[in-house]
Backbone as JSON, one array per atom type, in Angstrom:
{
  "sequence": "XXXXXXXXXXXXXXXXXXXXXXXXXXXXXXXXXXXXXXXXXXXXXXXXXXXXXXXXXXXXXXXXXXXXXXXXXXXXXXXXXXXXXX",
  "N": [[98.64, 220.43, 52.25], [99.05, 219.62, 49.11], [96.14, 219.51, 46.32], [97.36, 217.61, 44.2], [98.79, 215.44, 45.56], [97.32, 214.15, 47.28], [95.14, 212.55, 46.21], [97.11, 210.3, 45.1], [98.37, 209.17, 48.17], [96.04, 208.9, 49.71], [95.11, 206.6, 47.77], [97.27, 204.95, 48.13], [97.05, 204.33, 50.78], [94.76, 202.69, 50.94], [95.65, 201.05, 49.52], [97.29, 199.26, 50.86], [95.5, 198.97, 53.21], [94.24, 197.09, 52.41], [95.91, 194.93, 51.47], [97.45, 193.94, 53.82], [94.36, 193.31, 55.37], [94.07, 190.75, 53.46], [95.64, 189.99, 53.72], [95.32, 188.71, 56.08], [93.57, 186.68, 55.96], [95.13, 184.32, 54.21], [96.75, 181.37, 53.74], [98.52, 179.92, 56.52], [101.67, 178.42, 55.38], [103.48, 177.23, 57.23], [101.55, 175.81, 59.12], [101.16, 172.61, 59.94], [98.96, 170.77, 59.66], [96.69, 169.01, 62.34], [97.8, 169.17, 65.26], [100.01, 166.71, 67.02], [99.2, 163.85, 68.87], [99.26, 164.17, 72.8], [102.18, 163.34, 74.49], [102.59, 160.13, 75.96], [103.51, 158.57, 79.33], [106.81, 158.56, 80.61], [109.8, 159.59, 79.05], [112.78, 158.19, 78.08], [115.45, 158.94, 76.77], [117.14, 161.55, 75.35], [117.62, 162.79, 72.1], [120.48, 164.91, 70.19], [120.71, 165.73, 66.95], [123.1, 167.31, 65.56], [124.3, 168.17, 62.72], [122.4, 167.42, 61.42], [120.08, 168.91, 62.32], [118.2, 168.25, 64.34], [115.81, 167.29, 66.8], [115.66, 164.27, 68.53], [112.7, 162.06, 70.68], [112.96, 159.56, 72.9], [111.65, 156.6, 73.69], [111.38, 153.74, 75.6], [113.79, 153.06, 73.94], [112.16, 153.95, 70.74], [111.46, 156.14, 68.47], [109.62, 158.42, 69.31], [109.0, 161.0, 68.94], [109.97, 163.88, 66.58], [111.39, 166.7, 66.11], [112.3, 169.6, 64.92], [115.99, 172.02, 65.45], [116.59, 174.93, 65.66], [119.86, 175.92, 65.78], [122.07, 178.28, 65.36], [124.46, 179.39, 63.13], [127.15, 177.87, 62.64], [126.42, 175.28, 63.59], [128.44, 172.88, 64.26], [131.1, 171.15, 66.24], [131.77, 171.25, 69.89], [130.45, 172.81, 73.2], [131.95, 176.03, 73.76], [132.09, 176.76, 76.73], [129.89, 177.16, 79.32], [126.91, 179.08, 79.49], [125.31, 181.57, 78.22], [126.71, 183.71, 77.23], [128.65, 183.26, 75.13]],
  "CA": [[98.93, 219.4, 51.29], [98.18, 220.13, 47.7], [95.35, 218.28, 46.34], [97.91, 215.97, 44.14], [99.25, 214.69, 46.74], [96.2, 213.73, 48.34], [94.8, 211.27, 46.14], [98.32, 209.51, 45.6], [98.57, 208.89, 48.98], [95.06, 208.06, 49.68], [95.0, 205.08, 47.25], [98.67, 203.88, 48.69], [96.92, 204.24, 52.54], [93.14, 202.08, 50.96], [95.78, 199.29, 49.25], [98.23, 199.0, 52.24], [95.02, 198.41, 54.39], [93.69, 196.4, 51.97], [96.83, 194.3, 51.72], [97.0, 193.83, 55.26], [93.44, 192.41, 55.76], [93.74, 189.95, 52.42], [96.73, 188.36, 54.47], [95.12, 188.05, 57.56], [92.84, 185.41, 55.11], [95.59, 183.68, 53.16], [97.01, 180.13, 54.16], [99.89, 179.49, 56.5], [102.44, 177.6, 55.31], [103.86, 176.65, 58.31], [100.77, 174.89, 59.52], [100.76, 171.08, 59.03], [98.06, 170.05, 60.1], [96.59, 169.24, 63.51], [99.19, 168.83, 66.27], [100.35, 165.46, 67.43], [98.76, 163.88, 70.38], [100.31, 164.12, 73.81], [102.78, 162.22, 74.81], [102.34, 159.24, 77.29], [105.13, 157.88, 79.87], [108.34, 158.74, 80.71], [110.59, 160.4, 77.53], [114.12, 157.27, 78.48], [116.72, 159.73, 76.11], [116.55, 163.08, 74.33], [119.26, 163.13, 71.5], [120.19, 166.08, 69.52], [122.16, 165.44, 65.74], [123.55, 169.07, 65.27], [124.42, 168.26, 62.0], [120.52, 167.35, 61.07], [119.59, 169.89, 63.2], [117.42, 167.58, 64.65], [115.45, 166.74, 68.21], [114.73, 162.82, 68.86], [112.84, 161.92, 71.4], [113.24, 158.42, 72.53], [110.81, 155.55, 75.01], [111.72, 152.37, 75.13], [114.66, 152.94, 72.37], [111.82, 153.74, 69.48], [111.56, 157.98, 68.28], [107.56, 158.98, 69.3], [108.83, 162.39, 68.07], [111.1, 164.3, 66.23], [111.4, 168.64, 66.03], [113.62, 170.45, 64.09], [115.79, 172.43, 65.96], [117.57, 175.92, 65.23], [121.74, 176.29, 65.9], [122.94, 179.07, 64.52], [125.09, 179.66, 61.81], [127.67, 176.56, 62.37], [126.12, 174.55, 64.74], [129.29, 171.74, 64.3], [131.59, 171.06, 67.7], [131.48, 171.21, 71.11], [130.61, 174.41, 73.28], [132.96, 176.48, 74.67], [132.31, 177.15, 77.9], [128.87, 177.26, 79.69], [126.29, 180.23, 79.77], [124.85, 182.05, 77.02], [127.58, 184.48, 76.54], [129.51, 182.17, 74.14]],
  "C": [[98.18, 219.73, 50.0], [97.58, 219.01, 46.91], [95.84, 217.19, 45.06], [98.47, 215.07, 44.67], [98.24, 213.59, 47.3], [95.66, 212.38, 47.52], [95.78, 209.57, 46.06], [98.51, 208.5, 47.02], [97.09, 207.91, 49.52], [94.37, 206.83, 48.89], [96.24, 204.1, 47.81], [97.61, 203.32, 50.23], [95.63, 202.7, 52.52], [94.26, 200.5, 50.36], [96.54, 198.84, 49.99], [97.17, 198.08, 53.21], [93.92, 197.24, 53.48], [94.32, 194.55, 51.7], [96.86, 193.46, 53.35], [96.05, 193.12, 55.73], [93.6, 191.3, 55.08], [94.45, 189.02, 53.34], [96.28, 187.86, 55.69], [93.93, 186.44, 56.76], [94.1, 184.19, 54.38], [96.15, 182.65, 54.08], [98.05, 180.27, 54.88], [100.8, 178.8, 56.33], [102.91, 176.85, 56.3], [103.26, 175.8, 59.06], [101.0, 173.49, 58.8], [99.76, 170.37, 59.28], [97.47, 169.89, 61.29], [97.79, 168.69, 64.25], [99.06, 167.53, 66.59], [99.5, 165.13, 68.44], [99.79, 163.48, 71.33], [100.48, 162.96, 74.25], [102.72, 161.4, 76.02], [103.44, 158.56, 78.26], [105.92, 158.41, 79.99], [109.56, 158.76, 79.22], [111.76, 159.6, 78.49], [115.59, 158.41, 78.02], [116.35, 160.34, 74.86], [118.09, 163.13, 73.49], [118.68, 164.43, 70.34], [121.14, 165.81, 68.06], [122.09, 166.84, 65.34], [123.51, 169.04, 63.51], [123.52, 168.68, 60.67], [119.55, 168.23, 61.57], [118.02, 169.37, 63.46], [116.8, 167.31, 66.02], [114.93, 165.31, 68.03], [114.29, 162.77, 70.45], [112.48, 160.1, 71.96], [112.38, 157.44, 73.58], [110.75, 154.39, 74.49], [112.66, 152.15, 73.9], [113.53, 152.99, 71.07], [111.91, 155.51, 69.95], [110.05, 157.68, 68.9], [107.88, 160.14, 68.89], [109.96, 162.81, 67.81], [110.46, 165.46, 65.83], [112.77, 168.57, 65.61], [113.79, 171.69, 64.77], [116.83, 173.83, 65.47], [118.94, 176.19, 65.87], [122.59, 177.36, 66.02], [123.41, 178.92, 63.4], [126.04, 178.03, 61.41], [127.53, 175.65, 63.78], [127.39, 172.72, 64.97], [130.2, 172.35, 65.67], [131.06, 171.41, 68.67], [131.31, 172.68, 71.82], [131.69, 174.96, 73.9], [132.97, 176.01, 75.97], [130.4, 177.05, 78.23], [127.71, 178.59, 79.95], [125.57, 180.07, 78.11], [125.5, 183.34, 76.56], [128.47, 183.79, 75.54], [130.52, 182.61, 73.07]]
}
């Protein structure tokens, strides 16, 4: 390797791993905070609104929680058929 090469590369390899550590520091978005506390009793009815792409879950007819849930692409109608070949 001829020695312009060398430093080229060896500043890409020092800010790659420099990159790399900074993010293992930086905030996740995705965090909200601390987690819920667990749930108590018997969960009565679990509904799903596709549309809202939504999870309720329901005791005594009030929500105690709601998750957002992923579909696919057009999560509207009914499924085919049963499995996970679809």
């Amino acid at each position: 390797m001829t020695r312009q090469l060398r430093l080229p590369i060896a500043l890409f390899l020092v800010l790659m791993v420099g990159l790399m550590t900074a993010s293992l520091f930086l905030p996740n978005e995705r965090l909200e905070g601390p987690p819920p506390p667990p749930l108590t009793g018997q969960i009565d009815r679990i509904v799903i609104e596709k549309s809202a792409r939504r999870m309720q879950l329901l005791q005594g007819g009030k929500v105690v929680r709601s998750h957002g849930v992923a579909l696919g692409f057009s999560p509207d109608g009914d499924k085919d058929r049963q499995g996970k070949d679809q």
